[in-house]
Each structure stands twice: as structure tokens, then as C-alpha cells.
N, C-alpha and C positions, 0 to 999 in steps of 0.2 A: 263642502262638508269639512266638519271640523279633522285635523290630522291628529292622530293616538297619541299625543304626548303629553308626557303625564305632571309638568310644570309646566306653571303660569309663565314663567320668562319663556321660556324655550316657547310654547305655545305660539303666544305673540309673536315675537321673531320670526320663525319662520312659516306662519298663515302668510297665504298670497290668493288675494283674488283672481277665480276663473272663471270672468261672466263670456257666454257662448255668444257666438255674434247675433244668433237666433234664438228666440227666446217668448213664452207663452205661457203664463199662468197656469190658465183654465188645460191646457194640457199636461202639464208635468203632475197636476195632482187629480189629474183622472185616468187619462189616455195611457200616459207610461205606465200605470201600473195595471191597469187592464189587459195591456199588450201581454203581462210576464203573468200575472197573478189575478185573473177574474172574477175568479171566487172569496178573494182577499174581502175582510171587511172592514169599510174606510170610515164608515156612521154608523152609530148605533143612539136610540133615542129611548131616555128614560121613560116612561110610563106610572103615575103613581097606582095604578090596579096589576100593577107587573106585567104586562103584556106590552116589553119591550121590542120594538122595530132594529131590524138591520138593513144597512143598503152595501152590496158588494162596488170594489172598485170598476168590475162590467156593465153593471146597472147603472153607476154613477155615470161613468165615459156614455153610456149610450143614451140615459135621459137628457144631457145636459147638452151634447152634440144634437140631439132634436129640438130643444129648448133654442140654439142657437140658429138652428134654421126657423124655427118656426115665429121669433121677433124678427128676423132677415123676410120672409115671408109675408109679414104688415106692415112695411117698410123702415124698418129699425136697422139703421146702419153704420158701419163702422165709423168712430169716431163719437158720435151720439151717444149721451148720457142716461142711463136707463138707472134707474132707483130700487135699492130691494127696500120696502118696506116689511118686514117678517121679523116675528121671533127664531130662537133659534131652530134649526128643523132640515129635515130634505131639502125641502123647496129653495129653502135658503142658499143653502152649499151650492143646489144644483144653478140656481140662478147664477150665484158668482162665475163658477166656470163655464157656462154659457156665455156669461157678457163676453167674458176675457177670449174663450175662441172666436167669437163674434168679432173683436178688434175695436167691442165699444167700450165705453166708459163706467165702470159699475160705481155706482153711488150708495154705500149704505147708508139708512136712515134710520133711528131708533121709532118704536112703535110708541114710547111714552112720550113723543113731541105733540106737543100742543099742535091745534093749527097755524098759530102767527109763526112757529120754530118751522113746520114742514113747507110755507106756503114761502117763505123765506130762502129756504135752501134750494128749493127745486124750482124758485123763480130766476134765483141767483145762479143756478147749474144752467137751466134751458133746456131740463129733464125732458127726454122725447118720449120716455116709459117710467110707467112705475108697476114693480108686481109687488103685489099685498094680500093681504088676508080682508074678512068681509069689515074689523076692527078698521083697517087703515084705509078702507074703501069707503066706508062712514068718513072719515075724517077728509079724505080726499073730495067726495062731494060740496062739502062746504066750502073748499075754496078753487073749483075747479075751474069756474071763470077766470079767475086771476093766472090762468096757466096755459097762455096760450102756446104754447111749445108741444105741451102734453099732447101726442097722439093716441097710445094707447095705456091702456090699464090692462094689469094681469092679473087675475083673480085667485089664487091659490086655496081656493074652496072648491067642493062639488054640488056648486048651483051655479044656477044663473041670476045675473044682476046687470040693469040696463050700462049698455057701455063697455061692458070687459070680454076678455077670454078670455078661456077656463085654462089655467095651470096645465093639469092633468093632458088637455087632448095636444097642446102644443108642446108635451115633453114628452109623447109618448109614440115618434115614431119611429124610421128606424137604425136612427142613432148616425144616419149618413150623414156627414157634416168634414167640409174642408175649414179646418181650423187656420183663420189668417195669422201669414206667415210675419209676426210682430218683433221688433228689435226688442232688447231689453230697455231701449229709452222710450218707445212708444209707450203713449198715455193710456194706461190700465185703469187706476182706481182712483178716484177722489175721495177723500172724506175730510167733513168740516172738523175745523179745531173746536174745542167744546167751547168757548167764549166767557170764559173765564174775564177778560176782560174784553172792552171792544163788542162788534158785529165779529161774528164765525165768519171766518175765510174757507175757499176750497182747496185742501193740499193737494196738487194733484202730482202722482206718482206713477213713475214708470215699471213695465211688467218685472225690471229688473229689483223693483222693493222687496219682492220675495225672498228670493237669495241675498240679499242684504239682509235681512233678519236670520238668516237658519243659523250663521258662526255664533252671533248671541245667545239663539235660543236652543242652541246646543250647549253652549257651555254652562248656561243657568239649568239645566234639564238633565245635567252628570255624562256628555254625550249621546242623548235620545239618540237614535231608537237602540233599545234594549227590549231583548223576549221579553213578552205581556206586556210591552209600554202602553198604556191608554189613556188620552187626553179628555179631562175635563174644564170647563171654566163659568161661573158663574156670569158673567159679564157676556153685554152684549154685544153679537158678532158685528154690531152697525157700530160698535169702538174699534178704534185701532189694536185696543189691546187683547181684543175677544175675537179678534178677523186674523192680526196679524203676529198678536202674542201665542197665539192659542189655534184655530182653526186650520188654516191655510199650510204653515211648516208641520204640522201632523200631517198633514194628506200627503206633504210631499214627500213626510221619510215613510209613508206607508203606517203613522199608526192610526188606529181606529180613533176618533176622537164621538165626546159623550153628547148629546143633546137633550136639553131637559123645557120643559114648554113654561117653567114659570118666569114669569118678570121681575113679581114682589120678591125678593130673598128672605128664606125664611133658614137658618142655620138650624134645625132639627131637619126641611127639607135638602140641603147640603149635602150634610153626614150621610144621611139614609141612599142621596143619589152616588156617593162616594163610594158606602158599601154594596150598595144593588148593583151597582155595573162595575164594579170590582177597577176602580179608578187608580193608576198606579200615577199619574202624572195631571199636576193643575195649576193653572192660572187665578192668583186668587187675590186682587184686589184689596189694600190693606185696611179699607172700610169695611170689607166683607171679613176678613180675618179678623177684628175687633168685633164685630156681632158675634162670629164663633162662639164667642167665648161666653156668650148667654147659655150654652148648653154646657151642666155639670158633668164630672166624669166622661167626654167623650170614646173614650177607648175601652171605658167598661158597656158601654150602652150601643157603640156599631164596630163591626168590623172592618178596620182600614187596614188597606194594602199599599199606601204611598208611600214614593219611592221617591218625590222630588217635588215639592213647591216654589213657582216663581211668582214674584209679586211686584205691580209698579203701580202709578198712577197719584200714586202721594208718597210722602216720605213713609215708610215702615214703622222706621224707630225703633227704641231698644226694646222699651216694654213689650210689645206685640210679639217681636222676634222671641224675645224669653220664654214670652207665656206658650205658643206653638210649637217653642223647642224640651220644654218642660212636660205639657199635655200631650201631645201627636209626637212626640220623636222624631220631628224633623226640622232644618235646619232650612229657614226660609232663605233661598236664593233670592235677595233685593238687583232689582235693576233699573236701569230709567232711559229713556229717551222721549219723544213729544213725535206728535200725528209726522209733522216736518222731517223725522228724522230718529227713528227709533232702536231701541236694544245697543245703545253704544256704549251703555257705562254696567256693568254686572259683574255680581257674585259668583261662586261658585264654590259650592262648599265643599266637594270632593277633592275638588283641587287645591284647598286652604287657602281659597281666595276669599275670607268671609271676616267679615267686620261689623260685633253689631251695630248699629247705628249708623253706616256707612251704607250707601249703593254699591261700592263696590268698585273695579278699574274698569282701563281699559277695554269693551268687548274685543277679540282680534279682529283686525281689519279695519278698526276705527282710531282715527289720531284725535284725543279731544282733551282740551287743555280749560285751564281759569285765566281769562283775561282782563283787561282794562275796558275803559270805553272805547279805548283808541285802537283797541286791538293787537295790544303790545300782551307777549304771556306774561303770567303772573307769578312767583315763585311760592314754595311750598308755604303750608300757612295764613296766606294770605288771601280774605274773602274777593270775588271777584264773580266775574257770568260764567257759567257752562258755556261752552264753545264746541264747534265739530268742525273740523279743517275738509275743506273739496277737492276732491272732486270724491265721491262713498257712494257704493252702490241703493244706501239704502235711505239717502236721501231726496226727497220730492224734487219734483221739475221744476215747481214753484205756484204761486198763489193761483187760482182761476183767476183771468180778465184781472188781475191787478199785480203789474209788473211793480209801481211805485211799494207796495208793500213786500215783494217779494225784495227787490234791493237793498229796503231798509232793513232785511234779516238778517244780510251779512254785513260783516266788516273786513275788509280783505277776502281772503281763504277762507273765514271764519263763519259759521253757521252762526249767530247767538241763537242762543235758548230763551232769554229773560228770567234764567233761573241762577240766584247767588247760593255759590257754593263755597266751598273750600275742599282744594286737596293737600292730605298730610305728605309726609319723606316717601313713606310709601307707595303712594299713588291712586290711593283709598278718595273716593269721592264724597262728602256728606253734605247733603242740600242745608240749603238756610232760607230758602224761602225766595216767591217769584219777585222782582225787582218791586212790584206796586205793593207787596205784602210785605218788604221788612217794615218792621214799626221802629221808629226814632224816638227815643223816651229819655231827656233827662242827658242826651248826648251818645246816647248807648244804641246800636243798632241789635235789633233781635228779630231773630227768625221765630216765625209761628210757631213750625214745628216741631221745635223741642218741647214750648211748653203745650202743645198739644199733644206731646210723646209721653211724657210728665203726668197728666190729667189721666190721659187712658191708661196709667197705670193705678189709678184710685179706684177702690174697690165700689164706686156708687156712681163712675162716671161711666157711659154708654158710650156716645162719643163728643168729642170737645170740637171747638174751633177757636182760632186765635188772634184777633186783629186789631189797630192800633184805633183808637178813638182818637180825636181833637182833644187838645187840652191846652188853654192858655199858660198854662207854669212851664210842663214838661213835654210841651209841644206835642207828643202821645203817650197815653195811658193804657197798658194791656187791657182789652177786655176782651173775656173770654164767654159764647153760648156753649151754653155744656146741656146735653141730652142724659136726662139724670135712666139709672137703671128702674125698671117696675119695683114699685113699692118705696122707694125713696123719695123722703119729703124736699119741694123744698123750701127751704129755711135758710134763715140765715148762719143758724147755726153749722150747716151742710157746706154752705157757700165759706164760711170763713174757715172749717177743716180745707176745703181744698185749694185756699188762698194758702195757709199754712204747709200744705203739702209740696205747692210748688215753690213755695218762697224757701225752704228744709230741704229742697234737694236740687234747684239751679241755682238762685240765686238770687239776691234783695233787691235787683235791679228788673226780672224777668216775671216777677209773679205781677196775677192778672188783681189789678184793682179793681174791675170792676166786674162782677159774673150772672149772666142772667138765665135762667133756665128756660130752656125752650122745647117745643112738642120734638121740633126736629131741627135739620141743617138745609139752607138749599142747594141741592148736588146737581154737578150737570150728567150728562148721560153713562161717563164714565167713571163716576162715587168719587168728583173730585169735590170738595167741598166751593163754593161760587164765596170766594171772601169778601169778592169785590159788593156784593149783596147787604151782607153783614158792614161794612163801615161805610157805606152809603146810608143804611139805619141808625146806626151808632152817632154819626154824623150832624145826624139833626135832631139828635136830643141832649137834653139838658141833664149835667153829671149829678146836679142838686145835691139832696143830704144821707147819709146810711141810713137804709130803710127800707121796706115792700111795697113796689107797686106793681100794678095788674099791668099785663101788656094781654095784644091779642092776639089768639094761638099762630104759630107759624104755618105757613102753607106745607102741604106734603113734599117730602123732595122731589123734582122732575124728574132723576134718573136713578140708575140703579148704582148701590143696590138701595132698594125703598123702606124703610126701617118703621116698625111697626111701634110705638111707644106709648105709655100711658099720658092722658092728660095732664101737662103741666101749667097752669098760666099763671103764672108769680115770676117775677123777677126781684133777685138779691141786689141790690146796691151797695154790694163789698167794698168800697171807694174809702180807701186810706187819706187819712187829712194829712197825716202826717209829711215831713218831706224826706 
């Protein structure tokens, strides 16, 4: 835990890791707090008919201690990969700490994966279990040949279905369970990198990744736990950032965190789970904070009680940060870190560690620098990769079954990221984009997401993307899919106001020449935008002349959050001739 000092230098300074030689997930965020406080409550579950559910920290230690014998019971053993497929919910949380006292492998898996994303992953794991709901049990039918590992399935319904067992009778007995006795470097959790670029890898990470993330996500959370702290996060707990941003460091400082059943994100459904379970603290995704903003006057229309937003998973930016600090009265704590290696660079705005448009420094406990290829550090100023120096509690073991990939992560001591940054004098971090995403235009290297920070502040964009097309002059040409707001035409007229917008406020070098409106973006499971998608499309068509033509409609995004949008099928060919 973080130590009370109330500057960032001092802070730093003197944080010192204290991982215990023994060490257990699934018990510090059920069992410890059972032992002191039983009737504590650790989950509570929104309801849209208000007939919200709580589970105490008693209930929690004792289903999930049964949970763990009763997969020990069909011969699920330590070590072995076992899958939660589930929304967010009981069954969920209690599965995780089950696997973790078990000494197996918990695998989360998003419920929006196709079959080729699930049959993929849990071929590539050599998953012995999956528990799901009757949704992931459909899915899992169809490709259950392909999985010859698979022993059991768990059913998290009250029926029956050939093949499974039922949740309910294997968590429900009487909580007697010897939780194995695990280091903190034993292998606890895997979860796939969202594949952004490449096949998904498995990070796999040791019990010690928890405590690696709480100095972070204490200091992005104004030192959580404070009286009435309550966690919520729209994102799902099969991301790192909704398991390990959000879920997991709650249960451990004891506060209650929120669960809500939907998938689609819907920002009037948000607000309302915000005020109904009286939300003091959230994880909030900066795709999902730019949908917010579809809802007028938020503060006239629910009552919010937050007290701290932390947000990662793309860059923020300035505009979003304003509009949240403007509307809600709170000052988005930005942070960053990746599946491999997370909460190492954050805000913190209590502490006046807050820069709009920056991530933010230093977390305590983490040494992370901008270096070269070679591995040499970089000085201030100057663009270069995100880096993390080793040996850090809260960094993965390394890839599953592919050690060649894991070596090529580091360079020396050095984690890479593949993400280009820049840090100022002061040690302010501000992304510029993953190494395959800067675009080369005309000699000038440009990060996406300024001018996709730029766009989401136009009064008719939803949301933007930003990536470098082929171009024989200028080797690449911005272009930009922009997700126009309901009721907005579009036209060319539309498309060259928001050429003009971005060209008036970055720069003559970084506006998009060419813009095409689309139904939607393709996201992977964690609302990152898939750009690598976008200029694989771009790629193979022709820049041709300024003009309208039909494209056809975009597929729905695979992950959350899922963005509901009006029909668009026009695309603008903004394409400046000029040089």
C-alpha cells in the first residue's frame, strides 16, 4: 500500500516493495477479509428493475472455497487452465478466486468472441475447463471437437445441459477448502493481448501481478479506500483493465465494487448505474467517456457521487479530459500500461500530478524510461518507445509456449511497449502512437492520436480513427473514419469543416486528407480501436478524385464498448491535390 505522503517526489522516493514470500490471489480478496469482517459487502449487482443483489466477503470466501474443490473434485488441477467465460456477475469474481486458491490458471475470455477468437485461445491455452453461461455454452458447442483438452464445462445457469455442471451445486458447499500454498511468482492468470496487431499471445502472470498494480491504482484513485469508496467499470472483467484496473485491487482494500449485466454500453444506462448504486469510484475507458457525452446536461438529469475517475486503454486527450472536467467535475486520472505490464505510468490529480494530454509519471515502484532501438535511454523531448526496466512485481512471466516472443520484448532490462512516446523536463508521459501506427507523411512522423483528440472535439464527431494510407508523393496521407453523431449528414461539406478544424488547430502537416464516414470502428475486446484493420482497407483502394462514393456498411465493433450509430454509407473523398 501506498505510504501518506502527500508529494509526488517524496512519494516515489521513498515507496519500497514488500512482496511476502507467500502469496495467493484468491485468498487476500476473499478469505482475509472474511476472517475480520463477514458481513463486509464486497459485490453488489446492478439490476435495471432495482432489485439489486449483494454478496458479503463470508459468502464470497465460502462459495468460492467450494467452487475450488468442487473443479479439484472432476479432476481440475493445479496448474491447468480453466476459462471464465461470463459477463460481469458473482459467478464471475467467485470463479476467479476459486481458480487462484486452486493453484490453477484462470483464463478470462470475453463473451463477444466469435468462435474462430474462442476456439483460438483455448486451443492455444490447452484450457482443461471453461465455466459459462448458456450464451458461451452455444458457442462452445460448435467448436468443442476442436478442444481436445477440454474436460469439463461449467454451467452458470439453473438447468441442465448435456455435458456440464451446474455452477450453483459445485459452489455451494461448505466452503472447506485448503487454499494452495502459491509464491507470488507461481502462474495465476493469463490473459490474451487484444491483437491489435499479430495473433493474440498469452501473458502469463504471476499471483504477484496483483500487488503490482494496487501502488498505481492507489495513486490514480486519490489513495482508495476512503469511507463509501465504491468501484465501478463499464469494461469487461475478461480485459486486464476491468479484472485488474478495477475488480481484483477493490476486493483487496475491501471496497465493494458495482456489477452491471450489460455488454452493449449504453451512456444513459452508465449514468443511471452510477447514481442507483451510488458509484463513488470508476474505471472508465476513453471510448466509453467520449459516448458519455451523447447524454445532455448529465448532472442535471442523475445524481453523481464521484469522487475519482481512472482511465486507460487509448490515449484520453485533451478534449475528453476538458469535456469531463467541465460537465462531471472531475478530473480524469489518465494512466497506461499493456496486458504485459500494467499501471506503470499515472496521474494523479490530488497530488498535482495531472497534465492534460499527458498519462501522466512515473507509478511508484516502477522505473520506466523512452529509449532507442538499442536500448540506450532517450533524453527529454525526444520521441522514442515506452520502456519498463526488471525485475517489477507487476510484470508477466512471459508469453505461453513462446519463449522466442517473449525475448524479443525486452532489450536488455528493458520491457518495450511498441508504444512511441515522448517525455517532457518533467517526467510527464504523452503517447504518440504504437510503433506500426505512426504515419510518415511528406517526411513528418504523426501520431494518430492527437489528430484523433482534435476530431473528438468537433461538435458532429462520435468517434474518430486515425491512420496513414499509401501514397506515391507523400509516402502517407492521414486518413481519417470518423463515426458522425445521430442526425449528422454526411457530406462533403461536413467532411471538409472537420479537415479545416484539424488543419486550425494542429497543424498543415497533420490534417486528414482524406475522411470517410462509417457506421462504426472495429474495436477489440478492450475499446481499443484495431487500426491495423483500417490501413489494411485503406491500402487497397484507389485515392482517385474529390467526390462521394458508396462503401459498404462497417461490421459492428467485436468489443466493448459496442456503439450504437445511425446508418451511414457515404464516404467523403477530402483528398487535397494540393502539395
Amino acid at each position: 500500500m501506498l505510504p501518506n505522503i502527500d508529494t509526488y517526489e517524496d512519494l516515489y522516493r521513498e515507496f519500497r516493495w514488500r512482496i511476502p514470500e507467500r502469496f495467493n490471489i484468491g485468498v487476500s480478496v476473499s478469505d482475509a477479509w472474511a476472517a475480520r469482517e463477514p458481513e463486509r459487502v464486497c459485490l453488489q449487482h446492478f439490476s435495471p428493475d432495482g432489485a439489486h443483489l449483494s454478496l458479503t466477503y463470508g459468502a464470497f470466501a465460502a462459495r468460492s472455497s467450494s467452487f475450488a474443490g468442487g473443479l479439484l473434485s472432476h479432476g481440475i488441477k493445479p496448474g491447468d487452465r480453466v476459462a471464465i467465460l461470463l459477463p460481469q456477475g458473482f459467478e464471475a469474481a467467485i470463479a476467479h478466486a476459486a481458480i487462484y486458491k486452486l493453484g490453477a490458471i484462470a483464463l478470462p475470455l470475453a463473451l463477444l468472441f466469435g468462435v474462430e477468437a474462442l476456439a483460438y485461445r483455448l486451443r492455444d491455452a490447452e484450457a482443461a475447463a471453461v465455466v459459462t453461461n448458456r450464451f458461451g455454452y452455444e458457442r462452445l458447442s460448435a467448436i468443442r471437437d476442436e478442444l481436445p483438452e477440454l474436460r469439463l464445462v461449467v454451467l452458470a445457469e439453473a438447468e441442465e445441459l448435456p455435458g456440464t455442471a451446474r455452477f450453483d451445486r459445485l459452489a455451494a458447499g461448505e466452503g472447506r477448502f485448503a487454499a494452495a500454498d502459491t509464491t507470488p511468482d507461481d502462474p495465476a492468470l493469463m490473459i490474451y493481448t487484444s491483437g491489435t496487431t499479430g495473433l493474440p499471445k498469452g501473458a502469463l502472470h504471476g499471483h504477484r501481478v496483483l500487488l503490482g498494480h494496487l501502488p498505481g491504482f492507489q495513486f490514480h484513485h486519490h489513495f482508495l479506500p476512503k469511507p463509501g469508496d465504491r468501484m465501478w467499470t463499464p469494461a469487461d472483467w475478461a480485459w486486464a483493465g476491468g479484472l485488474l484496473n478495477a475488480l481484483l485491487p477493490s476486493l483487496f482494500f475491501g471496497v465493494p465494487v458495482v456489477s452491471s449485466p450489460a455488454q452493449k454500453f449504453d451512456p444513459h444506462m452508465a449514468f443511471r448505474i452510477m447514481q442507483d448504486m451510488d458509484v463513488r469510484n470508476a474505471f472508465i475507458p476513453p471510448t466509453a467517456l467520449r459516448l458519455l457525452r451523447a447524454v445532455e446536461r448529465p448532472r442535471e438529469r442523475y445524481r453523481l457521487n464521484l469522487r475519482t475517475i481512472g482511465s486507460a486503454g487509448e490515449r484520453l486527450g485533451r478534449e475528453t479530459f476538458e469535456w469531463v472536467k467541465a460537465v462531471l467535475g472531475i478530473e480524469v486520472s489518465e494512466f497506461y500500461g499493456q496486458t504485459e505490464c500494467n499501471i506503470v505510468v499515472s496521474s494523479a490529480a490530488d497530488l498535482g500530478v495531472l497534465k492534460p494530454g499527458s498519462m501522466g509519471r512515473a507509478a511508484p515502484g516502477h522505473e520506466v524510461a523512452i529509449i532507442d532501438p538499442e536500448g540506450r535511454v532517450l533524453p527529454s523531448g525526444v520521441i522514442g518507445q515506452v520502456a519498463v526496466k526488471r525485475p517489477d512485481p507487476v510484470m508477466f512471466l512471459g508469453y505461453w509456449k513462446n519463449e522466442k516472443a517473449t525475448e524479443a520484448k525486452f532489450v536488455g532490462d528493458w520491457m518495450t511497449t511498441g508504444d512511441q512516446a515522448v517525455m517532457d523536463e518533467e517526467g510527464y508521459f504523452t503517447f504518440f502512437g504504437r510503433d506500426d501506427d505512426v504515419i510518415t507523411s511528406s517526411g513528418y512522423r504523426i501520431g494518430p492520436g492527437e489528430i484523433e483528440d482534435c476530431l473528438a472535439g468537433h461538435a458532429d464527431v462520435q468517434m474518430a480513427a486515425a491512420i496513414g494510407k499509401p501514397d506515391p508523393v507523400r509516402t502517407e496521407i492521414v486518413k481519417a473514419y470518423v463515426v458522425l453523431k445521430p442526425g449528422i449528414d454526411a457530406s462533403y461539406e461536413t467532411a471538409a469543416a472537420m479537415r479545416d478544424w484539424v488543419k486550425n488547430r494542429l497543424s498543415m502537416h497533420e490534417y486528414p486528407r482524406e475522411i470517410e464516414f462509417v457506421d462504426s470502428l472495429p474495436l477489440t475486446t478492450s475499446g481499443k480501436v484495431i487500426r491495423r484493420l483500417l490501413r489494411e482497407k485503406a491500402a487497397v483502394e484507389d485515392i482517385g478524385d474529390v467526390g462521394i462514393r458508396t462503401v459498404e456498411r462497417q461490421p459492428a465493433p467485436s468489443g466493448l464498448p459496442e456503439i450504437d450509430s445511425r446508418p451511414a454509407n457515404h464516404a467523403i473523398k477530402a483528398l487535397e491535390l494540393d502539395t
